[in-house]
Structures are given as C-alpha cells and as structure tokens.
Backbone as JSON Lines, residues from 0, in Angstrom:
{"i":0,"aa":"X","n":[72.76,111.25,84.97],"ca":[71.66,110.29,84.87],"c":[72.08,108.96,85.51]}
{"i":1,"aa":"X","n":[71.54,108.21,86.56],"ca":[71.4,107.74,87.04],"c":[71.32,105.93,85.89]}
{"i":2,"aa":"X","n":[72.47,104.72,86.41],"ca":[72.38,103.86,85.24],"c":[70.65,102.99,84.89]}
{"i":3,"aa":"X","n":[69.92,103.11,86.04],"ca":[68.4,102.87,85.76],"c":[68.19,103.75,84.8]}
{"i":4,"aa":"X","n":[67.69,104.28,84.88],"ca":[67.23,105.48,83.88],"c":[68.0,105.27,82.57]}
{"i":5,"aa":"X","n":[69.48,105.28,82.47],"ca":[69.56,105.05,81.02],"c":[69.66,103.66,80.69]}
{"i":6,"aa":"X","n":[69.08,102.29,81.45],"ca":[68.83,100.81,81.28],"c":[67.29,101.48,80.04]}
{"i":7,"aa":"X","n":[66.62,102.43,81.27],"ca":[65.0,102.37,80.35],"c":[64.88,102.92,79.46]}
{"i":8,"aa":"X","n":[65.88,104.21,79.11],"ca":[65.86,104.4,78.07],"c":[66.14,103.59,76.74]}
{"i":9,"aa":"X","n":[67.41,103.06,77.24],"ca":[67.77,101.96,75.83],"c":[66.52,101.43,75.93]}
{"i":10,"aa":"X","n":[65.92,100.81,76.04],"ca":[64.73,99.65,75.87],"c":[63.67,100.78,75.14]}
{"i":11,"aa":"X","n":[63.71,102.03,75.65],"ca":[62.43,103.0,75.07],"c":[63.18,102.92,73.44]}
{"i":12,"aa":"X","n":[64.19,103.47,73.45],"ca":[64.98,103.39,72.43],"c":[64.75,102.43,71.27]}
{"i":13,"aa":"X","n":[65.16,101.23,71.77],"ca":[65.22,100.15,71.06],"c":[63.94,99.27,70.26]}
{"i":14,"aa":"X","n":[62.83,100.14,71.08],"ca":[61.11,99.66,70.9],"c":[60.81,100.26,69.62]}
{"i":15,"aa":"X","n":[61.61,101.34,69.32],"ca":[61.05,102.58,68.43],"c":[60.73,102.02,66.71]}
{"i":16,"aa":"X","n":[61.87,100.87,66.46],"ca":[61.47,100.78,64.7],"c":[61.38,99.25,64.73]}
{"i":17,"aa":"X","n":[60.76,98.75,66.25],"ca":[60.27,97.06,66.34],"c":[59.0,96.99,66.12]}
{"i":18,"aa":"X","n":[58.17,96.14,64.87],"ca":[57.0,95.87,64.46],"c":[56.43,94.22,64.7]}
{"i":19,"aa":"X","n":[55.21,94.07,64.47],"ca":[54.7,92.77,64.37],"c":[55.1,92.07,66.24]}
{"i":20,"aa":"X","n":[55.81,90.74,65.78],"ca":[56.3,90.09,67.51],"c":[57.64,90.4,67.0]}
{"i":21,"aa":"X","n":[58.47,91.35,66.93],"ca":[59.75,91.35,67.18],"c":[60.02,92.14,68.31]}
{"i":22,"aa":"X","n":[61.07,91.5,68.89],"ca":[62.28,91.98,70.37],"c":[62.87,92.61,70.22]}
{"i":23,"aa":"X","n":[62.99,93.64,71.36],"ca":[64.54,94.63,71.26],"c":[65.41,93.42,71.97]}
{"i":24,"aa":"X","n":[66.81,93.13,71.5],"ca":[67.78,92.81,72.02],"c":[68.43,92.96,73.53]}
{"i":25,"aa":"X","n":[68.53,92.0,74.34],"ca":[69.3,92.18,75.18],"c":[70.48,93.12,75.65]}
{"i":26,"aa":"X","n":[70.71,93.5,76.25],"ca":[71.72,94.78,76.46],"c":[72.31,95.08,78.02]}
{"i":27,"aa":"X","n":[73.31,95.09,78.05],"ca":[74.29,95.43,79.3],"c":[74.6,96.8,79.06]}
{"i":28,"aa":"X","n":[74.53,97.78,80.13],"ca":[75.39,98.65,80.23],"c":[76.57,98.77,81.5]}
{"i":29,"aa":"X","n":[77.8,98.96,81.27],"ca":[78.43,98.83,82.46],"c":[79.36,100.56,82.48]}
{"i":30,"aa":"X","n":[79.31,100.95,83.64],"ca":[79.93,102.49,83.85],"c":[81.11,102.35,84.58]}
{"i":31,"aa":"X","n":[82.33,102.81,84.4],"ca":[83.74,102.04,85.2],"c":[83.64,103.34,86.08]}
{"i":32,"aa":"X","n":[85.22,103.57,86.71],"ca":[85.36,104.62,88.01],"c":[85.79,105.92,86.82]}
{"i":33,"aa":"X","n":[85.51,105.92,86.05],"ca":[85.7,107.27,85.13],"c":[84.6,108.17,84.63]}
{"i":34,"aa":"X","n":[83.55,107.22,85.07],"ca":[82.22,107.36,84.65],"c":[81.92,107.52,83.1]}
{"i":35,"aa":"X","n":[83.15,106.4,82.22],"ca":[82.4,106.22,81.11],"c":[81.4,104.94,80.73]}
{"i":36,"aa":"X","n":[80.93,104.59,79.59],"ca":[79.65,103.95,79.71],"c":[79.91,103.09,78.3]}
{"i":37,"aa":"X","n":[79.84,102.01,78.64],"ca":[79.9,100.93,77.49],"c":[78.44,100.21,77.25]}
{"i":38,"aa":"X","n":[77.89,100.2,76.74],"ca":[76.85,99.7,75.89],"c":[76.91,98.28,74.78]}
{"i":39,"aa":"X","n":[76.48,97.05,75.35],"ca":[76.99,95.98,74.61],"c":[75.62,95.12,74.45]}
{"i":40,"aa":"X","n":[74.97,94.89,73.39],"ca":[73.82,94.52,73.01],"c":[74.44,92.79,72.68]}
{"i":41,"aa":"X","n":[72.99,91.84,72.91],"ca":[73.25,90.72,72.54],"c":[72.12,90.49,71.56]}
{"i":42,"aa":"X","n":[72.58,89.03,70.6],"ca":[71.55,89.1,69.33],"c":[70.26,88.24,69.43]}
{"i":43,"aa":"X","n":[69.93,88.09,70.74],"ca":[69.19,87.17,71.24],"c":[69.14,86.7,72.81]}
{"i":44,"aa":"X","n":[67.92,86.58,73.26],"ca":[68.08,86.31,74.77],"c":[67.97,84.22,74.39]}
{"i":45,"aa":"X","n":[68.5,83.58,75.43],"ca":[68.7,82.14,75.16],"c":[67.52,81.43,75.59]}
{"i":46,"aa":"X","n":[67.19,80.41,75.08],"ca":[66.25,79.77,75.22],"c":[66.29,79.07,76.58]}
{"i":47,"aa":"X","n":[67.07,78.16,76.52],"ca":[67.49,76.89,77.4],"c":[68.21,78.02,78.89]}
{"i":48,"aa":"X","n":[68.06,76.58,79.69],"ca":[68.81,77.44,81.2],"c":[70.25,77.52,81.33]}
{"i":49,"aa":"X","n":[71.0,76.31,80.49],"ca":[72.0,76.42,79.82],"c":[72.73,77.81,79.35]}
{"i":50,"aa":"X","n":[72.35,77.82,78.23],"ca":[72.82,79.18,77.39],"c":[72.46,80.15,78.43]}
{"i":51,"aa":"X","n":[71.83,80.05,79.34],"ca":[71.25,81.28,80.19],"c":[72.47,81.78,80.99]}
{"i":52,"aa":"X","n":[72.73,80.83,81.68],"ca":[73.71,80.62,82.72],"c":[75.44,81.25,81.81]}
{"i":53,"aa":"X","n":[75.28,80.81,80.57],"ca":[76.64,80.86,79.99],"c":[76.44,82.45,79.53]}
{"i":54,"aa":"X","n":[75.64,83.07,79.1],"ca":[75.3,84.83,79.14],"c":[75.17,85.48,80.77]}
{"i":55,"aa":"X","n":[74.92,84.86,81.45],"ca":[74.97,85.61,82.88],"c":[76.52,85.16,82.87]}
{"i":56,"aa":"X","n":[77.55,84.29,82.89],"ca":[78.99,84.78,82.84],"c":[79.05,85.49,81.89]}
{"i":57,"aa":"X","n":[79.29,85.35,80.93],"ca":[79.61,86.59,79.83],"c":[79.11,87.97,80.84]}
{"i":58,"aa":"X","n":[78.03,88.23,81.17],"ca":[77.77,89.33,81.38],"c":[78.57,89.94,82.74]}
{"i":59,"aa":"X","n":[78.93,88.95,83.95],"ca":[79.38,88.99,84.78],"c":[81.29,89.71,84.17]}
{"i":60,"aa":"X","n":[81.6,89.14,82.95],"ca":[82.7,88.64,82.8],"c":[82.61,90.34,81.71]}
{"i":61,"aa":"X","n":[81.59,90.68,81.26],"ca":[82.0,92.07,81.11],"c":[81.76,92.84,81.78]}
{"i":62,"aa":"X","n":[81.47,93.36,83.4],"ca":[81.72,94.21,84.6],"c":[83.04,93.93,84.87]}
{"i":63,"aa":"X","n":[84.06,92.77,84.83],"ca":[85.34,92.6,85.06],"c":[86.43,93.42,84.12]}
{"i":64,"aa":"X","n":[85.96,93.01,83.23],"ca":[87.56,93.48,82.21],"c":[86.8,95.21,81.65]}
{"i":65,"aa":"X","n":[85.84,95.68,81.59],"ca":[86.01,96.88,81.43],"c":[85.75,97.86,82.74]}
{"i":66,"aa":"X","n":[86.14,96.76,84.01],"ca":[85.72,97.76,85.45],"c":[84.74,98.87,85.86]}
{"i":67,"aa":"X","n":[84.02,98.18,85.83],"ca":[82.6,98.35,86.19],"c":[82.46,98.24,87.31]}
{"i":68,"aa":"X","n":[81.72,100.16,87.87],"ca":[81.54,100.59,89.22],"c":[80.0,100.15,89.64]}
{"i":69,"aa":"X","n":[79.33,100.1,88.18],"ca":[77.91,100.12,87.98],"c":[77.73,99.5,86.97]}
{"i":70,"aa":"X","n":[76.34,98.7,86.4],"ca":[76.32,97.76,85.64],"c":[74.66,97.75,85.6]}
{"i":71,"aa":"X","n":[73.77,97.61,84.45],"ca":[72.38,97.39,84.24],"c":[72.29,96.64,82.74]}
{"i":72,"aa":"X","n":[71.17,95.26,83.21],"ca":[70.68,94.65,82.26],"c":[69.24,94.84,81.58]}
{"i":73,"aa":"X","n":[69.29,94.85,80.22],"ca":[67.75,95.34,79.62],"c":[67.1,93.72,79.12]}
{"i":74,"aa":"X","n":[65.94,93.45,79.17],"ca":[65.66,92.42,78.2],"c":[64.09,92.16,78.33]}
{"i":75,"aa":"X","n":[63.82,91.87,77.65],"ca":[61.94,91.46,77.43],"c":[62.19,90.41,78.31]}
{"i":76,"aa":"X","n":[60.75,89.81,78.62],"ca":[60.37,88.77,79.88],"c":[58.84,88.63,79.84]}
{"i":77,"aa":"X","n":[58.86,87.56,80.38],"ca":[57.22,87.19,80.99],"c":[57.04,87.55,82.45]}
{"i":78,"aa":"X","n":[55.62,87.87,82.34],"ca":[55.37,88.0,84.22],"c":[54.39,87.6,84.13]}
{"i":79,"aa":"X","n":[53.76,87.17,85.62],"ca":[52.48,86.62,85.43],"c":[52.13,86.77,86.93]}
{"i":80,"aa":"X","n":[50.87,87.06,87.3],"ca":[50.25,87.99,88.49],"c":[49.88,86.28,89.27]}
{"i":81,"aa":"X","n":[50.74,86.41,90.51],"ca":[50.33,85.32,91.26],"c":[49.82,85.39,92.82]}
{"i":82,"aa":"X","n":[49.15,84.73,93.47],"ca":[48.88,84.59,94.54],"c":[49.38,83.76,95.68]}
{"i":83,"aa":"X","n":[48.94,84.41,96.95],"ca":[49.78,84.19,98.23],"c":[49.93,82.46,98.26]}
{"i":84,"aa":"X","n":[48.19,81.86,97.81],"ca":[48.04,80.47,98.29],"c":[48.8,79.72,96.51]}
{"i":85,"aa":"X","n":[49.18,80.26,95.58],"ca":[49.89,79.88,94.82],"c":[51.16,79.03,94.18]}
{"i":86,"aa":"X","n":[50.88,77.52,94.58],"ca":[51.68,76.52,94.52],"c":[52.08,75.95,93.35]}
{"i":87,"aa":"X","n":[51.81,76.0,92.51],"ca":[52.2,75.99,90.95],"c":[53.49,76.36,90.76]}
{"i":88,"aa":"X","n":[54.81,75.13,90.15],"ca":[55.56,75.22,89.3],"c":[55.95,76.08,88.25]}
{"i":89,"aa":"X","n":[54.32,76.28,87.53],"ca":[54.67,76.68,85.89],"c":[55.59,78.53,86.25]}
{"i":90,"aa":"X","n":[55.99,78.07,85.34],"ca":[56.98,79.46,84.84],"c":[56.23,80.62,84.32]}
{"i":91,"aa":"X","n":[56.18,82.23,84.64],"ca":[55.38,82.93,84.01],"c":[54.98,82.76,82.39]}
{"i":92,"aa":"X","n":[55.98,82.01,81.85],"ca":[55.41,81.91,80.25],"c":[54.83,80.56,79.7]}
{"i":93,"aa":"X","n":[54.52,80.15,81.35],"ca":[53.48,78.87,80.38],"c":[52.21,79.39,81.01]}
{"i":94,"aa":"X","n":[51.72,80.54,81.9],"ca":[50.78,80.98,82.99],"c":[49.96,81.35,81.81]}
{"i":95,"aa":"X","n":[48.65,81.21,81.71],"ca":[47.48,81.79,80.82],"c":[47.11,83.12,81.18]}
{"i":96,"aa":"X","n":[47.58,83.81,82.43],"ca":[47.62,85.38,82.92],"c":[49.13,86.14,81.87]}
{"i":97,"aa":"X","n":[49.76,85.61,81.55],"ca":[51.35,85.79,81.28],"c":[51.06,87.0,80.49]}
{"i":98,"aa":"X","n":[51.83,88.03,81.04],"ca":[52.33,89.2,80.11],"c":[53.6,89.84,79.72]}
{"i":99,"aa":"X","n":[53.65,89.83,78.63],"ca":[54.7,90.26,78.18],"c":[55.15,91.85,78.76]}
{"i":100,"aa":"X","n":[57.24,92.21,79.05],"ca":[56.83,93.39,79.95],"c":[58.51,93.7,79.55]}
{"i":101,"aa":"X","n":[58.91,94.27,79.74],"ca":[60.27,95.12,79.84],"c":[61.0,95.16,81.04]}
{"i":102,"aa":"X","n":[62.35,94.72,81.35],"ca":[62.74,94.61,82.3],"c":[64.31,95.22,82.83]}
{"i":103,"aa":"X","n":[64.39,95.98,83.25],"ca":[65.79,96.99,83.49],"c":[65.96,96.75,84.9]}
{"i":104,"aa":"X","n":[67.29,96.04,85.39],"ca":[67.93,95.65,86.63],"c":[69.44,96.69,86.12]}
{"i":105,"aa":"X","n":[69.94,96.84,87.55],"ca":[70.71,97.45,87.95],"c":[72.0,97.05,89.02]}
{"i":106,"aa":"X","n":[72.86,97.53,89.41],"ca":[74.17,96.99,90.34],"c":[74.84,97.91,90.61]}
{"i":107,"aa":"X","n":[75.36,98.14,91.72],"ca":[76.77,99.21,91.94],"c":[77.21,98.1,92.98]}
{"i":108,"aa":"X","n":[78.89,98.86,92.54],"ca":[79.81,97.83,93.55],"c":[79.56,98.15,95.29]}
{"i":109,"aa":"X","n":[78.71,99.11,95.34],"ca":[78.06,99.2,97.08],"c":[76.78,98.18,96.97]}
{"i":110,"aa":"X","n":[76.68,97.2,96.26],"ca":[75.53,95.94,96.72],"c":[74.53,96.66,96.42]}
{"i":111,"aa":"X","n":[74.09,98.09,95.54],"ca":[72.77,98.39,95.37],"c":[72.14,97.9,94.26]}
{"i":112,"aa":"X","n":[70.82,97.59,94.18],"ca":[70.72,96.79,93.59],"c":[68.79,97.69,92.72]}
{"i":113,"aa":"X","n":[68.77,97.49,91.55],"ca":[67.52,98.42,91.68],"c":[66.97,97.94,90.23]}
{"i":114,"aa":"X","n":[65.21,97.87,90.29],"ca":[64.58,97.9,89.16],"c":[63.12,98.24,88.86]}
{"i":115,"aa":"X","n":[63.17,97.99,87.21],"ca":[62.16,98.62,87.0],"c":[61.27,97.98,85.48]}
{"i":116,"aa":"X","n":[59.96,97.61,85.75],"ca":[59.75,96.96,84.72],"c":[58.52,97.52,84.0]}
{"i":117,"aa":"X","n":[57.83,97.51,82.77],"ca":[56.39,97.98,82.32],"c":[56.4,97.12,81.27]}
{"i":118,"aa":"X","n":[55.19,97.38,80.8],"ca":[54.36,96.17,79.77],"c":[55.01,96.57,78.45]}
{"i":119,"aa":"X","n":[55.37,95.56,77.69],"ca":[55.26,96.0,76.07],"c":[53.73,96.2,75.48]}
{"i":120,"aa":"X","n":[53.77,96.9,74.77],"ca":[52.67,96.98,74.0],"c":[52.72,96.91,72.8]}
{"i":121,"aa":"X","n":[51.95,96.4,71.91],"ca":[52.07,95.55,70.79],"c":[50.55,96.01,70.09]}
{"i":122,"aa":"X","n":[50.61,96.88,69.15],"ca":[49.09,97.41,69.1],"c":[49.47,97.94,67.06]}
{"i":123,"aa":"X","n":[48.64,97.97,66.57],"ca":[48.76,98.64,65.31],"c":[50.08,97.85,64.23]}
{"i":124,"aa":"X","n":[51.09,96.98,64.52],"ca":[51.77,96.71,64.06],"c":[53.16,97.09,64.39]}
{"i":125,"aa":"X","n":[52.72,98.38,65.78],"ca":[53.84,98.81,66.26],"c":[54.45,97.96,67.77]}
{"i":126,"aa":"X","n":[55.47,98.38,68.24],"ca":[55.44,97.88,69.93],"c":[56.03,99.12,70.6]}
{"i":127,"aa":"X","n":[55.52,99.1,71.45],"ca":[55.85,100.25,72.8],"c":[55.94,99.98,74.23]}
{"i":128,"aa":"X","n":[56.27,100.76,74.79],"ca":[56.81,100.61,75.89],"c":[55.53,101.15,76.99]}
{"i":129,"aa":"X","n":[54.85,100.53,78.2],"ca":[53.88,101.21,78.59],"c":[54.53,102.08,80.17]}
{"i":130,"aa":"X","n":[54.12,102.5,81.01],"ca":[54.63,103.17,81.94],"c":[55.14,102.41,83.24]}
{"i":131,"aa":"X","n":[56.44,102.63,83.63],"ca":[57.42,102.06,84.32],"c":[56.95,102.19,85.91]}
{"i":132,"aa":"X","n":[57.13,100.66,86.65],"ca":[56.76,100.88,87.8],"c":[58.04,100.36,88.41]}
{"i":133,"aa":"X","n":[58.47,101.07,89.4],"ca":[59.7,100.48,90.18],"c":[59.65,99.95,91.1]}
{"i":134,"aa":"X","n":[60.19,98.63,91.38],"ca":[60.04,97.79,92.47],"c":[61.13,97.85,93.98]}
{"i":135,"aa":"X","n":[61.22,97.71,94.44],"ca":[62.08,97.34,95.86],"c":[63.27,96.98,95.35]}
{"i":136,"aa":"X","n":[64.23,96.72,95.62],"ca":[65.74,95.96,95.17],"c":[65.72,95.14,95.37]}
{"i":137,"aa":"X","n":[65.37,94.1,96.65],"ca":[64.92,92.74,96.79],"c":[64.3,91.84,95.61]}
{"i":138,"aa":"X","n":[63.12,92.89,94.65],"ca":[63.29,92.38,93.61],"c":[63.89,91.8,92.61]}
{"i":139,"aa":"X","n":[64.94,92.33,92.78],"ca":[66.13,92.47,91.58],"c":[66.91,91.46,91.81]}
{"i":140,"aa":"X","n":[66.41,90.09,91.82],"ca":[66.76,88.71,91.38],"c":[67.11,87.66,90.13]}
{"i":141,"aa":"X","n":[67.68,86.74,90.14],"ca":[67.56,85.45,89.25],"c":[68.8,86.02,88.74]}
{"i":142,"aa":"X","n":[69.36,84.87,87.96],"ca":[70.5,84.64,87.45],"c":[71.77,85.91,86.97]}
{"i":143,"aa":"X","n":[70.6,87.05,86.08],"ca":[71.43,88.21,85.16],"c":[70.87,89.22,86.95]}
{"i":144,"aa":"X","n":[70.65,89.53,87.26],"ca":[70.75,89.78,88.43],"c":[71.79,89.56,89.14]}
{"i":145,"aa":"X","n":[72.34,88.03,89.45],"ca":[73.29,88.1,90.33],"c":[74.7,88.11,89.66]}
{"i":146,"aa":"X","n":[74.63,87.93,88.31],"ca":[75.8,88.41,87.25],"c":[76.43,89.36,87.35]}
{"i":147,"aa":"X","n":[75.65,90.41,87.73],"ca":[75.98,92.31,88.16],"c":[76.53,92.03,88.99]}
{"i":148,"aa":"X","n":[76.06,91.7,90.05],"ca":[76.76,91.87,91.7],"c":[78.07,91.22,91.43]}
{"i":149,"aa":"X","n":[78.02,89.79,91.11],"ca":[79.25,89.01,90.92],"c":[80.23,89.79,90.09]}
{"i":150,"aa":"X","n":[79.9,90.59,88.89],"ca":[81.04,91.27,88.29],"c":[81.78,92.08,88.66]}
{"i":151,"aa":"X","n":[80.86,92.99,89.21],"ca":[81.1,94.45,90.39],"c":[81.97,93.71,91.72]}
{"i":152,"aa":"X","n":[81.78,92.85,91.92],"ca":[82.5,92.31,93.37],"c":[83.82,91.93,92.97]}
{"i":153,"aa":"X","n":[83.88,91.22,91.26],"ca":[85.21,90.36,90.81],"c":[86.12,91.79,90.36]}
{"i":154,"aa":"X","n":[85.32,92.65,89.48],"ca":[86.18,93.85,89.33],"c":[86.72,94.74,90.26]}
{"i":155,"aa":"X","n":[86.23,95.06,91.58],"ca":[86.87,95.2,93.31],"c":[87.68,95.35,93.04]}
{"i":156,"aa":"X","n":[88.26,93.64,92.57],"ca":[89.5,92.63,93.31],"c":[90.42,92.81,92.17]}
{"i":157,"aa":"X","n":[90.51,93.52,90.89],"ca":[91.43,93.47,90.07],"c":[92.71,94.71,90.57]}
{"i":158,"aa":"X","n":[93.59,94.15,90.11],"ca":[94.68,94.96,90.84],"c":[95.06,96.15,89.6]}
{"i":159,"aa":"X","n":[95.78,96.91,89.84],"ca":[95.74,98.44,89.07],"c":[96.94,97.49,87.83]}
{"i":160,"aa":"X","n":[97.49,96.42,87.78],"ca":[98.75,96.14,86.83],"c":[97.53,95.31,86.05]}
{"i":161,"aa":"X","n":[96.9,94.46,86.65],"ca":[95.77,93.84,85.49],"c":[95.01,94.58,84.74]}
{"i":162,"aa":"X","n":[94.4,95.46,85.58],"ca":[93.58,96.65,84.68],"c":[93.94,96.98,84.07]}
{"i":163,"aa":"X","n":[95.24,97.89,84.02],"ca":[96.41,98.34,82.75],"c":[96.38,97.04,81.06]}
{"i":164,"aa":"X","n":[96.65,95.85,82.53],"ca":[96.76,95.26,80.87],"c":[95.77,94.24,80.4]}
{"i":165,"aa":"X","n":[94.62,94.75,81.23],"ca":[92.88,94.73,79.87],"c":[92.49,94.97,79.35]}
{"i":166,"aa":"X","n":[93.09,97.14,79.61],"ca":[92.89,98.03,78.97],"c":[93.85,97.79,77.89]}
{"i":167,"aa":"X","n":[95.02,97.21,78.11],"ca":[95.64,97.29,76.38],"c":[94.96,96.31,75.61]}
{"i":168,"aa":"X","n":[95.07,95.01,76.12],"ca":[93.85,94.3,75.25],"c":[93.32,94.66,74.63]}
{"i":169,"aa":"X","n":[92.29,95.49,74.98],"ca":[91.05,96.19,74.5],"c":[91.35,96.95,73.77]}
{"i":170,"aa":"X","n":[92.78,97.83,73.82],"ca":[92.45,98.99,72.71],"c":[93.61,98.23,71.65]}
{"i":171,"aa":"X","n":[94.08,97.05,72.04],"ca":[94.69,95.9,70.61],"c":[93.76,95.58,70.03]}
{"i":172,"aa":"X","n":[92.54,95.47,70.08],"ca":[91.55,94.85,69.47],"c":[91.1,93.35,69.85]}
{"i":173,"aa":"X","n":[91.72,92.9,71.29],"ca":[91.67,91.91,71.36],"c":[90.78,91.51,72.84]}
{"i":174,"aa":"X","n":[89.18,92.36,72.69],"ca":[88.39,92.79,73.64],"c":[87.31,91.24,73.54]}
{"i":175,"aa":"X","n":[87.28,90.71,72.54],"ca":[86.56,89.62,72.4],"c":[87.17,88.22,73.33]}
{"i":176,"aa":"X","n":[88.32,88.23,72.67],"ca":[89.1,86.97,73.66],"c":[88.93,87.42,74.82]}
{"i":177,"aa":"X","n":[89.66,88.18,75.02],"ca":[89.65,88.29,76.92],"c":[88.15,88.33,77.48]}
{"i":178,"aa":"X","n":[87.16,88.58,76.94],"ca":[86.13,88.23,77.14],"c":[85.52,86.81,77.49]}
{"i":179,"aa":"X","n":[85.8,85.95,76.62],"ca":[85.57,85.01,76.62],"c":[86.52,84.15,77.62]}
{"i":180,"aa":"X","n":[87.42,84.34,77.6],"ca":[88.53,83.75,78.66],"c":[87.93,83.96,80.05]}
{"i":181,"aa":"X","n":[87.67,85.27,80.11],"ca":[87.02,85.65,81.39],"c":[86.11,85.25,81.72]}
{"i":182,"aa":"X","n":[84.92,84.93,80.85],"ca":[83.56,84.06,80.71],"c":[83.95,82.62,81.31]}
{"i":183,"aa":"X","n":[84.84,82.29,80.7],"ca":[85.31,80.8,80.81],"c":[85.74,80.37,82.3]}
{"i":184,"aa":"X","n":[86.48,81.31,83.03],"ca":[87.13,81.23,83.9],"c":[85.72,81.31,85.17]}
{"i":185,"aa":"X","n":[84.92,82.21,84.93],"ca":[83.74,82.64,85.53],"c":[82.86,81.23,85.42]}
{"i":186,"aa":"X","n":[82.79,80.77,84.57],"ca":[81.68,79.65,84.23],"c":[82.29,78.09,84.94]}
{"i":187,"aa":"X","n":[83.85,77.94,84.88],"ca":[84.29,77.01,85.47],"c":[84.24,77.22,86.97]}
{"i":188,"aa":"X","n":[84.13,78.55,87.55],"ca":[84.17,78.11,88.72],"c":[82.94,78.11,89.54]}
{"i":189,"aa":"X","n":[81.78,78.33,88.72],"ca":[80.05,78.46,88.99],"c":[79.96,76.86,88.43]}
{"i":190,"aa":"X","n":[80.67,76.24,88.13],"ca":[80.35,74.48,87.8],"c":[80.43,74.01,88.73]}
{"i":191,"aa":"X","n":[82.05,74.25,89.36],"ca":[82.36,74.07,90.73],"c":[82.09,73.39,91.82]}
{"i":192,"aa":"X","n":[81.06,75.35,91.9],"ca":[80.47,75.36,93.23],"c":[79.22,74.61,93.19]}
{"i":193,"aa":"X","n":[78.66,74.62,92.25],"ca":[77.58,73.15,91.98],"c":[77.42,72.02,92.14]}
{"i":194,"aa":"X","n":[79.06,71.4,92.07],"ca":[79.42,70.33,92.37],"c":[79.31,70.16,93.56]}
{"i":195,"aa":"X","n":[80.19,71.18,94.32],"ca":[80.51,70.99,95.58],"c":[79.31,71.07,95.93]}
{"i":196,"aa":"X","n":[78.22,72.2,95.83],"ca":[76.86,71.9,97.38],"c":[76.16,70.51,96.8]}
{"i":197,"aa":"X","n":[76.28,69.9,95.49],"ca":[75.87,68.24,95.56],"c":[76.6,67.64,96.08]}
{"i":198,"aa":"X","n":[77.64,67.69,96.52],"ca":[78.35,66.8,97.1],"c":[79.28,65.74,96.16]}
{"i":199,"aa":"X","n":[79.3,66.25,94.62],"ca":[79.62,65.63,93.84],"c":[81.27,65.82,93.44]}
{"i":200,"aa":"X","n":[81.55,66.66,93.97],"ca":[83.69,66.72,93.44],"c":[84.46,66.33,93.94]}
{"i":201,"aa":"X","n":[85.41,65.57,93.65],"ca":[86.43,65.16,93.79],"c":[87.31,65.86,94.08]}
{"i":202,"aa":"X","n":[88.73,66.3,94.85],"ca":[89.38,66.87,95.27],"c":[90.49,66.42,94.07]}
C-alpha cells in the first residue's frame, strides 16, 4: 500500500468515534529503507503561525531520526473555492464559501510529492469522511508540506554511524529528546535563513 493511501486511511479511521465539532488529530506517518512504518499523532493542530512553523520542524525533525524514505501528513483544514480575478487576502477560514475538508500530503526522498483531500461531513451527530479527490503534486504545498521534503532530504545526509546511534536512542527510551534536539536544531536554522533573505544577521 502505497503511503497516500494509508495517510487516508488513518483520517477514515480516526473519523469513526468523532461526534458533534470534534477533530481527528494530526498525524505523521514516516516509512524508513526497511519499509517499516511509524505512526505519530499530535494532540492538536496550532493555532498561531508560530506554533505552526515549530510542528512543521518537529515534523521535519521526525523523517530525520527515524529515516524516513517516505513520509505523509493527515490533518483537517479549510478550503474555500476561489477565482481567477480573485484578489482577496482573507484566508480560507475567514471566506463565507469555507469548507471544512480532510487533507493527506505525501513525500519520498525522490522529490515526489502527492495529495489528496475530501470534505468532512458532519451530519446526525456523527462526522465522516466524503469521497477523495486527488490533486497534481504541485499542489502539495505550504509549510507541513515542505517539512516532508526537508526531512527526507536531511535524512539522505545522515551517515550509517549516526543512524546506529538514533536507533539506540530510541530503543533507550530516549526518542523524545532527540526529537526535540533535532526540532531545535531544524528551527534554528529556518530562523536563520529568515534573517538572512531580510537582510537582518549579523555575521
């Protein structure tokens, strides 16, 4: 199975015992060169662009340390149906068209890039999932988008003595820190490069 396909499933999955306005959780899956499959849910998608940015490292920063060949993000979203002559700012969730929808992006370390999104449905007290339309890869933009690619590109570059000792990490129990370290390291140097195209760092 192909990691699209099991991005949509989790989300079909996860719809199944959600009532009233509640969310399925955010969710990464990342598949290393063994073709096993880690599954790591978050307890909330972030409000602010902030926290946004600091979960797209995290997420980047888990395709690294568990080497990830392939990598797909799940999460609810707004969309909102716009037009060619369409100059408006507002964000799909301030749009009075705005619909709520399901959203499964994808990554392999060959730059492929793939997705697929459908409506929630929210009817009876239940929510469901409505039927999946797949878009172009070009689609498959914005921030947790380029998190994949960036992880898949940083995990490349890890050498076979680091891997060894992430994997002990991890089976010490000490899969959280290096996480976060890695987050950290990821997030300082996306400050950076911010600086630098303002023209704002100091050497």
């Amino acid at each position: 199975m192909e990691i699209l396909e099991k991005a949509q499933r989790c989300v079909e999955h996860s719809t199944l015992d959600l009532s009233g306005n509640q969310d399925f959780i955010p969710f990464v899956i990342v598949v290393d060169e063994e073709d096993r499959d880690c599954f790591i849910g978050f307890t909330s998608m972030p409000e602010d662009d902030e926290a946004k940015d600091v979960l797209a490292d995290l997420i980047a920063a888990l395709c690294v340390v568990h080497g990830a060949v392939q990598a797909a993000f799940g999460s609810a979203a707004w969309a909102a149906a716009t037009t060619l002559d369409d100059d408006s700012d507002l964000p799909p969730s301030k749009r009075a068209n705005r619909q709520e929808v399901a959203v499964a992006t994808s990554a392999t370390a060959a730059g492929i890039s793939g997705i697929r999104v459908a409506s929630l449905v929210r009817e009876n007290n239940k929510v469901g999932v409505g039927l999946w339309e797949q878009y172009p890869p070009e689609a498959a933009s914005g921030r947790f988008a380029e998190a994949l690619h960036l992880g898949l590109k940083l995990s490349k570059r890890i050498t076979p003595s680091i891997r060894a000792f992430l994997r002990e990490q991890i089976e010490a129990g000490l899969e959280e820190e290096v996480l976060r370290s890695t987050a950290g390291v990821i997030s300082e140097a996306r400050l950076k490069s911010l600086i630098l195209e303002e023209g704002g760092w100091e050497k």
